[in-house]
N, C-alpha and C positions, 0 to 999 in steps of 0.2 A: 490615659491608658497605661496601663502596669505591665511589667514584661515580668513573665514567671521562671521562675529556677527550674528545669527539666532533672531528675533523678541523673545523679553519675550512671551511666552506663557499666555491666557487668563486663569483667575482666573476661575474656575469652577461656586465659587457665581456669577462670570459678566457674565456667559450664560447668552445668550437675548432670552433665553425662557424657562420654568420650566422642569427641566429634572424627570421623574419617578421616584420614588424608587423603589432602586432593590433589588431579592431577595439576604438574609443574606452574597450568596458564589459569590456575583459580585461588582463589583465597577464599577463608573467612572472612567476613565482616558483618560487625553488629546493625541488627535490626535497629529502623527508628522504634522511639520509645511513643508509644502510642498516648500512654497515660500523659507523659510531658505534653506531647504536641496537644492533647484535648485540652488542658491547662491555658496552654498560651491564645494570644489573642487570635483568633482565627481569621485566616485570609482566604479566598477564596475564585479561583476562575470557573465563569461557566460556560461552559458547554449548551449554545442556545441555536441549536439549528434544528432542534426537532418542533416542530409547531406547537407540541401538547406538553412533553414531559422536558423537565431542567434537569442537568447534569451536571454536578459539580466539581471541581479534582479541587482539594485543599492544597494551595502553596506555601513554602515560605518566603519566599521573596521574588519577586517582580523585576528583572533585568532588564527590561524593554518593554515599550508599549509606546507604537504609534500610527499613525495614518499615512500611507505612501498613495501613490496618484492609482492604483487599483484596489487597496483591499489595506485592512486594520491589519495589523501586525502584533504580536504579542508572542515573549517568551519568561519563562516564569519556572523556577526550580519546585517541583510539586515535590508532597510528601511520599506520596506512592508511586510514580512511575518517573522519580528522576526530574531532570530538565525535562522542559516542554514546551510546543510549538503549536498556536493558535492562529490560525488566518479568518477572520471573519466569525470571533467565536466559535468555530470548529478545528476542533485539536486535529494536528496535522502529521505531528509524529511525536516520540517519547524518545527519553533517553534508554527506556528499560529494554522497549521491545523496539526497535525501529531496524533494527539487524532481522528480524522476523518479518517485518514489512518489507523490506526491501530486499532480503532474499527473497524471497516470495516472487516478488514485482521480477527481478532483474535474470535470475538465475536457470529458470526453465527455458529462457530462448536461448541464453546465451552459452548452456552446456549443450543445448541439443544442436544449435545450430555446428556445420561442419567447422568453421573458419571464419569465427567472426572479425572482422578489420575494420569496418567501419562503422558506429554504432550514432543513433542518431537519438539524443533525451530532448522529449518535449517535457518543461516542466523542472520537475527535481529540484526546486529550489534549496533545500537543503545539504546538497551535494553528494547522499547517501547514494541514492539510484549512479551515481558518476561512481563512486566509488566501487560499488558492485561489479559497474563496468572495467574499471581500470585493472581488475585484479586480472584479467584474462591478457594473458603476454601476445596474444594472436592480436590484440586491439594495438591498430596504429594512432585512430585518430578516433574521438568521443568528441563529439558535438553535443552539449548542452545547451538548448533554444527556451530562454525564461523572459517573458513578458515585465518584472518586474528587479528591476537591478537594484531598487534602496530595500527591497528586502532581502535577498541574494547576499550583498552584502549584510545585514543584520546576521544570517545563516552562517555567514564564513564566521566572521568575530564571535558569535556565540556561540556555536553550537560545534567544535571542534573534533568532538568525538565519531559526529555523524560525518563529515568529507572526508578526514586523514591525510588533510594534504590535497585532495584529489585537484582542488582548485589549481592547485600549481603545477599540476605532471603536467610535463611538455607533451602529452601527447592530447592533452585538454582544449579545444574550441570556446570557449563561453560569448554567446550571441545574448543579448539584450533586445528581442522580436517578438514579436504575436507569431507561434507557432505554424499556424497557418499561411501567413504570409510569406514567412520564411519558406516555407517547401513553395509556394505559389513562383517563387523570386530566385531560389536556388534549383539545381537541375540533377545534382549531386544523386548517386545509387548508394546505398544503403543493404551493408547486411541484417543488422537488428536495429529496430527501434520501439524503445520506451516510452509510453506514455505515460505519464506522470502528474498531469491536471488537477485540479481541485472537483470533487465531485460537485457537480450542478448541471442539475437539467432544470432549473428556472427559467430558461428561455432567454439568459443575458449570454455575454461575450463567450463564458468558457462554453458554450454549448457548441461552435461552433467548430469546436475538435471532436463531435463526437457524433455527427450526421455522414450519412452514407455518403454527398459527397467530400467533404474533409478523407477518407476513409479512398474514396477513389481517385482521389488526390496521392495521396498518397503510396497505394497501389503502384502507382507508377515512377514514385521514385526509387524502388526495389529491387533489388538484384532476385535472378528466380529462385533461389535458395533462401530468401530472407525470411524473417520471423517477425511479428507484432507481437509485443504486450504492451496489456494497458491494464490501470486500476479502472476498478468495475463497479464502485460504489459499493454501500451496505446490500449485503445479500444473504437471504433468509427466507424459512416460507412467511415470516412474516411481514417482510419489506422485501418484495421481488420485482418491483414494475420498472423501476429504473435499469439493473444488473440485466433483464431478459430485454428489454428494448436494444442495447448495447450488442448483446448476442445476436438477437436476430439481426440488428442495421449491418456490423460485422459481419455477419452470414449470407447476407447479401453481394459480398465482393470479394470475399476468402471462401474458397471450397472447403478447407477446413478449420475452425472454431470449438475450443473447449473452456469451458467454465472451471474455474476452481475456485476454493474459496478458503480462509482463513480466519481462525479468530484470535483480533488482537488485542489483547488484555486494556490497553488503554483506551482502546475505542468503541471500548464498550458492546461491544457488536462482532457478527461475524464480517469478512467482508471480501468482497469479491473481485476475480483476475479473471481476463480474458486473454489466452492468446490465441494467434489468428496465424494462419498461410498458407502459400498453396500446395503444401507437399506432406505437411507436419501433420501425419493424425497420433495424436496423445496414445490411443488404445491399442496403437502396436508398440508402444513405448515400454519397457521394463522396468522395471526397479535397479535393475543390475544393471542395464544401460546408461542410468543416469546416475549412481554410482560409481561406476567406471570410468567418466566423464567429470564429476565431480572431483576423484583422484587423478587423473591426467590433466585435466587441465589447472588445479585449484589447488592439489594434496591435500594432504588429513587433515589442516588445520584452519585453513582458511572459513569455514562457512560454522555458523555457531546450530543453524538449526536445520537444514535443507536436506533429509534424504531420499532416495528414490520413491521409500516405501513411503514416507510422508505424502510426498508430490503426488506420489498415483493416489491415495488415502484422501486426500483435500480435492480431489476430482469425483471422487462418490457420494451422492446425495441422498436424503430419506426420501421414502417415494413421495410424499407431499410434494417438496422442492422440485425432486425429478418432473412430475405433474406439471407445475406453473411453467417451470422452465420449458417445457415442451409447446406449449400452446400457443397460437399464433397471435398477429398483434402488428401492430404502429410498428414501423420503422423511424428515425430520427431521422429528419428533413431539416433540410435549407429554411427559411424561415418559414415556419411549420410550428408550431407551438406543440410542446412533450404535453399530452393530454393523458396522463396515467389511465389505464381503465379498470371500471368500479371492482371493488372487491369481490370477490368467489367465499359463498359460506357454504360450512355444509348444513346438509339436513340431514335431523334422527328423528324417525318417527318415535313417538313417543312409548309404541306397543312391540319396539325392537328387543328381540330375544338374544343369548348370548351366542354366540357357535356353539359353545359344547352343550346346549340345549337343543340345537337344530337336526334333525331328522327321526 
């Protein structure tokens, strides 16, 4: 195997055209060289959790790769989205965008809620979601609850840029438990809590965060002000039956429940948030609300992508989606097997006229 010379890269002063100045917390920096990397020997992680179609991300080097006592581990410096994190051949977060994930995930409970103090992460193994949480000075104590501690550890040593330390603020809990069992066992109230999971509704272990009663379980370890999010799996009109199963099992124990949803550049997909409570309805919520919220509690710098107008904007859907979403359906059960139901097509007659031909 031959290792290929990649073109020197262009001098930033030889740009053939005047680049902006940015503000103080940005730079330039040179794009990968596309042509080089096609040159060299290609390496490659796949992305193999869909049954039909393969997904590739090209890396260049492979920092880890192993097998822990629940699931394959793998992190790999990609050419396109930075570092990156694989559990079970499903990419789990990016270096590029994982600040957009995890705003996403962390930040609508914890600007709307009045006083959050105590936050409870199922999951987070990457320490991102902890970090979102630590930024809030009202947090005395975060509680991180992760089933899998030799990958946890893999997360702290590799991937640095997503915790920031979070591991180590004193005000940080990290438990080593099945999620479930933990609240089964602890008695503890809770003003937010994160869920954070790996998506799967297979009918194995993680499903069992994601059934009505997990959910009324939970319920009850709540202060009445508290707030739920959780990741909500791929959501689209064109993969809906996992994201609306979640809504409605959720809908079953919270009065109120709203959908949003995001697309994250590295996962190929749009993908979907749930939060849940008894108090919290999204549609009286402002943009200016959660703006003014985001500067008091956060100021102007802290969040890279998160604004009001977004957050209400990633809650509206095309009437297609609106459709699926609305329809009734399976709730997740106790061992109850997730039975997706069959697909909805439409039909066009074949001697269908346009509107502006009709009357």
């Amino acid at each position: 195997m031959t290792e290929s010379k990649t073109p020197k890269p262009r001098s930033l002063a030889e740009w053939p055209y005047p680049l902006p100045t940015l503000p103080p917390d940005r730079y330039w920096a040179e794009p990968n060289d596309a042509d080089g990397q096609a040159q060299a020997s290609p390496l490659f992680c796949a992305e193999t959790t869909d049954p039909f179609d393969l997904y590739s991300y090209r890396v260049t080097r492979v920092l880890h790769s192993s097998k822990t006592a629940y699931q394959q581990i793998t992190v790999a410096d990609s050419a396109s989205y930075g570092r990156i994190l694989l559990l079970d051949g499903a990419i789990q977060s990016s270096e590029d965008d994982e600040e957009l994930y995890h705003e996403m995930l962390v930040q609508p409970a914890m600007l709307l809620h009045p006083n959050p103090r105590d936050v409870l992460i199922i999951g987070g193994g990457e320490g991102a979601t902890l970090r979102e949480v630590l930024a809030h000075r009202t947090v005395r104590r975060a509680t991180m609850v992760d089933i899998d501690q030799e990958a946890v550890e893999v997360c702290r040593n590799l991937l640095p840029s997503w915790h920031r330390g979070a591991f180590d603020d004193p005000r940080t809990e990290l438990k080593f438990a099945d999620g479930r069992e933990f609240l089964e066992q602890n008695e503890d109230l809770w003003d937010v809590v994160v869920i954070d999971v790996v998506d799967m509704l297979d009918n194995g272990p993680a499903q069992a965060l994601y059934t009505r009663q997990f959910y009324e379980l939970l319920r009850a370890r709540l202060r009445p002000d508290s707030i739920v999010v959780l990741q909500g799996l791929e959501f689209s009109f064109l993969d809906h039956e996992g994201h609306a199963a979640l809504f409605r099992t959720l809908g079953s124990i919270f009065p109120f429940v709203t959908s949003y949803t995001v697309t994250i550049p590295s996962f190929l997909a749009p993908w979907g948030f749930l939060i849940a409570s008894g108090w919290l309805d999204m549609r009286d919520v402002s943009a200016r609300a959660v703006n003014r919220a985001a500067e008091q509690k956060l100021g102007p710098d802290w969040l890279a992508h998160l604004t009001g107008e977004f957050l209400l904007g990633c809650m509206s859907y095309d009437k297609e989606t609106e459709f699926l979403l609305s329809l009734p359906g399976p709730i997740l059960e106790d061992g109850v097997a997730f039975v997706p139901p069959p697909e909805i097509l439409d039909t066009w007659p074949l001697d269908a006229r346009f509107p502006a031909l009709e009357g």
